[in-house]
N, C-alpha and C positions, 0 to 999 in steps of 0.2 A: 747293351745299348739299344739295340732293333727291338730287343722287347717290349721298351715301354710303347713304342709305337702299335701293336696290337694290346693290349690292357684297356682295362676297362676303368672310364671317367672320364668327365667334363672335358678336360682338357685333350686330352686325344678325340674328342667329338668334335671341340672344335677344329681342332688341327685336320682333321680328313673331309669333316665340311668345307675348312678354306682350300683345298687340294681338288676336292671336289668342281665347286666352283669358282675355281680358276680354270681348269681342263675345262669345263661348262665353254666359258670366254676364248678360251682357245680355239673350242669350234668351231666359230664362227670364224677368225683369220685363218683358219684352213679352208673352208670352204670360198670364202673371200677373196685369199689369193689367187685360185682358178678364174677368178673374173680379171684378176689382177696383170695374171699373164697372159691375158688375151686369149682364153680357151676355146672352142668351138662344141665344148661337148653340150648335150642338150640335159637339160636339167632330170628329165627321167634317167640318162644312162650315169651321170652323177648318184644319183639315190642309187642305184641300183649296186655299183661299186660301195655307195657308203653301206649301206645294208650285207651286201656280200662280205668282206672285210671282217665287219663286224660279226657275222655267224662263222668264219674262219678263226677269228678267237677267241671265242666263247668256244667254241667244239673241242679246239685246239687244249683252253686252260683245262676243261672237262677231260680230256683225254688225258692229259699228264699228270692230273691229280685225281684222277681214279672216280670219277664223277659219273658217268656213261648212263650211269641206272636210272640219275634224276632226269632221263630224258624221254622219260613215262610218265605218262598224264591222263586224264582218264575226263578232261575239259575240254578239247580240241574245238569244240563251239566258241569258249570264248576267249581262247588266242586267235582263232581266225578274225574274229569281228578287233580285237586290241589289234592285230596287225594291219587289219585294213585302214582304222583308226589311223595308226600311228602312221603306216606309210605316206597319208594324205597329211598329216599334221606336217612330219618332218620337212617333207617337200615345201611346204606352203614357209614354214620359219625358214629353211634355207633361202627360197625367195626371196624374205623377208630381207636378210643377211642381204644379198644382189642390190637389192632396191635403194634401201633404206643406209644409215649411219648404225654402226653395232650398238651403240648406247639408244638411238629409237626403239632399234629392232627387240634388243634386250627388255626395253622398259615396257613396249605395251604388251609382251610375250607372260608379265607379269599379272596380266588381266585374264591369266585362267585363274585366279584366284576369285575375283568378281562373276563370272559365269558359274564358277562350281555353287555358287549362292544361289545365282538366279534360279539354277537347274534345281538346286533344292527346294526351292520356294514352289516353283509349277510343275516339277514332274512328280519330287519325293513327297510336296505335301509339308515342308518344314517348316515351323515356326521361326519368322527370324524378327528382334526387336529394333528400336531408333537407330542405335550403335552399327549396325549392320548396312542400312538405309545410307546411313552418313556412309559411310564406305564404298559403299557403289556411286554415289557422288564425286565423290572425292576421285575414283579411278574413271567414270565418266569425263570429267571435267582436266583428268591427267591426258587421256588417250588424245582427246580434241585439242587440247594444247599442245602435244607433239604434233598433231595434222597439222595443225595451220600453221606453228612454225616450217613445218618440213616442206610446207607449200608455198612460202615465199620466196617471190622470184626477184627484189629485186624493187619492184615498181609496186605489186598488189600482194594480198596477200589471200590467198584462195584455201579450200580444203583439196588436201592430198591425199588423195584415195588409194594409196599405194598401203593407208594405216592396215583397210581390211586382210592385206596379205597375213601381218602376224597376229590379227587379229582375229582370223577366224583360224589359224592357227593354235590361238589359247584356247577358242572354243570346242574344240577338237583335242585337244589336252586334258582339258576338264572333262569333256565325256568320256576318255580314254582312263579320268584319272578313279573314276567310279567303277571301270570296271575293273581296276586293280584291286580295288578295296575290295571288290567280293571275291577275287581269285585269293584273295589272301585269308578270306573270312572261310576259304575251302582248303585254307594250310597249301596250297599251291609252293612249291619252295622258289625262291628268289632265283637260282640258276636255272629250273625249269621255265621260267617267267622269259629271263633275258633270252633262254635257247630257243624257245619258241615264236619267241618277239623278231628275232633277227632271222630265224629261218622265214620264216611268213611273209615280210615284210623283201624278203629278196627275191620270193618265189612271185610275190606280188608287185613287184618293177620290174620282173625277165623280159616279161612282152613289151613293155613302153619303151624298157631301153632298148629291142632288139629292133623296134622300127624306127628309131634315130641313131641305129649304132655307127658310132667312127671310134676306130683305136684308139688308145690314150696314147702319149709319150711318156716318159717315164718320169718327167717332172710333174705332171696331170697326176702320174699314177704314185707318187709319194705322196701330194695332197691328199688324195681320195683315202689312201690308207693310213697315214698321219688323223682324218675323218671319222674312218670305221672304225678304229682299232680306239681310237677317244672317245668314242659313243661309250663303249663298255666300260673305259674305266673310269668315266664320271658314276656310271653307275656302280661300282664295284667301290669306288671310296665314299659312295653314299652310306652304301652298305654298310663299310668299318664305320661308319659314323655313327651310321643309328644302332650297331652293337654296342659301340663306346659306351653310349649313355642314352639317355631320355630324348627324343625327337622333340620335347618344347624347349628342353636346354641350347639346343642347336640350330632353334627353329630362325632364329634375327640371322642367321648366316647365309641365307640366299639374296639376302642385301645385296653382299659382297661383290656378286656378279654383272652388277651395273657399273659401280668403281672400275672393275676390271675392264669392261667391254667399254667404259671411257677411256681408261689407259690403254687398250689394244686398240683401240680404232684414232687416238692422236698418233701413237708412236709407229705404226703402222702406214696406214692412210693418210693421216694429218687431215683427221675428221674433229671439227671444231665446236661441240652443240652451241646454239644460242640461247640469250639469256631465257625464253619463251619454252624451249626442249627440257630446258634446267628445271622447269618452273612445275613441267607436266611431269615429270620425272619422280618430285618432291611431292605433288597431290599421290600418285601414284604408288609408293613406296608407303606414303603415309596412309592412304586408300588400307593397304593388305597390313602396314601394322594394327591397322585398327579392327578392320574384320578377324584376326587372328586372335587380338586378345581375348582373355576369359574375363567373363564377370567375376564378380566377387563368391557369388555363390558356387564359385567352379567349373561353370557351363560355359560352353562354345558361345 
């Protein structure tokens, strides 16, 4: 019966995709709830426990499954620069999470998709056509529509500058997401990616956290690790996913993440979007189906 679950096909691709990005959404009610229970911890010593955690099970899976070897790399330049990357992203989305309603936080988090364009266009030199153009429209005009919703109080209705938090969050994804592509275009293996990523990224919050250090409680400290230990296995059912099958077969499955992150933030919090959040939500989602589709001739 377990077996068809590792087998190769559509349908297992998308089953580990939806698993995937559900644990994705759950994230963020871990993290969330520490705000929930009135925590006092400062948000570096938070990262710092998420990042530890997380390289305690990744070591850990490596260790039991006889892995040890993939923990030789011969890159160490550009895991250092991916973990500086990512430390400052992760931070900035967890914020984001703090600030924001999970379904904002979620939707403009989706505008690394819109930046990995821009970055093509001015730094790699890419050609991009109408279709493309319309797309950064349409996620332009998503992000600003979650602002000004998220920024009515009531009487006015203002810009809420709180969007840049996960906003420069995706920008910082996107740059990070380029440099996966080359670590992988150097056959870098996946395990050595995530052990590096989590080692770095812990080594690189010891000091932030140690100068706002206060002990957790042990309720603090199930979130955090509920946190860590969920970083790695979104990644790890990505993984079965994109063995399953084809990465464009599976590709509509990051949708999914925003449904969720609206079902976790009503049933949780009893975070309600408005019709206007709705609105941006929809330009935005329809933003990145549209930059994702291929032309006809095949091409990106």
């Amino acid at each position: 019966m377990f077996k068809w679950f590792f087998q190769k096909g559509v349908r297992q691709g998308i089953f580990w995709s939806f698993i995937a990005y559900l644990q994705c959404a759950l994230q963020d009610v871990f993290i969330r709830q520490l705000k929930e229970i009135g925590t006092s911890l400062h948000m570096s010593e938070i990262m710092f426990f998420r990042f530890l955690f997380s390289l305690m099970s990744i070591f850990g899976a490596m260790l039991i499954f006889g892995k040890l070897h993939l923990m030789k790399t011969k890159i160490h330049g550009l895991h250092l620069a991916r973990g500086l990357l990512g430390s400052a992203m992760l931070t900035l989305a967890a914020m984001g999470v703090m600030e924001m309603t999970l379904v904002e936080n979620s939707a403009i988090l989706f505008a690394q998709a819109f930046v990995t364009i821009i970055i093509a266009v001015l730094w790699l030199k890419e050609k991009v056509n109408s279709r493309i153009f319309v797309a950064l429209l349409f996620g332009i005009v998503g992000v600003l529509s979650i602002a000004f919703a998220s920024g009515v109080d009531g009487i006015s209705c203002k810009f809420n500058y709180k969007v840049f938090i996960p906003l420069s969050a995706a920008i910082l994804a996107a740059i990070s997401s380029i440099l996966i592509k080359k670590m992988t275009l150097l056959h870098e293996n996946k395990c050595t990616m995530l052990f590096y990523f989590a080692l770095y990224t812990t080594v690189i919050s010891f000091i932030p956290a140690l100068l706002h250090w206060q002990t957790p409680n042990l309720h603090e400290l199930f979130y955090l690790l509920m946190y860590g230990v969920g970083a790695n296995l979104v990644q790890f059912f990505i993984f079965l996913a994109y063995e399953a099958t084809e990465a464009s077969k599976i590709a509509h499955m990051q949708y999914t993440e925003i449904p969720f992150s609206l079902m976790f933030g009503w049933m949780f919090f009893g975070e309600k979007p408005s019709q206007m959040v709705i609105v941006g939500i929809l330009f935005i989602v329809l933003g990145v189906v549209v930059s994702s589709k291929k032309d006809k001739c095949g091409c990106c």
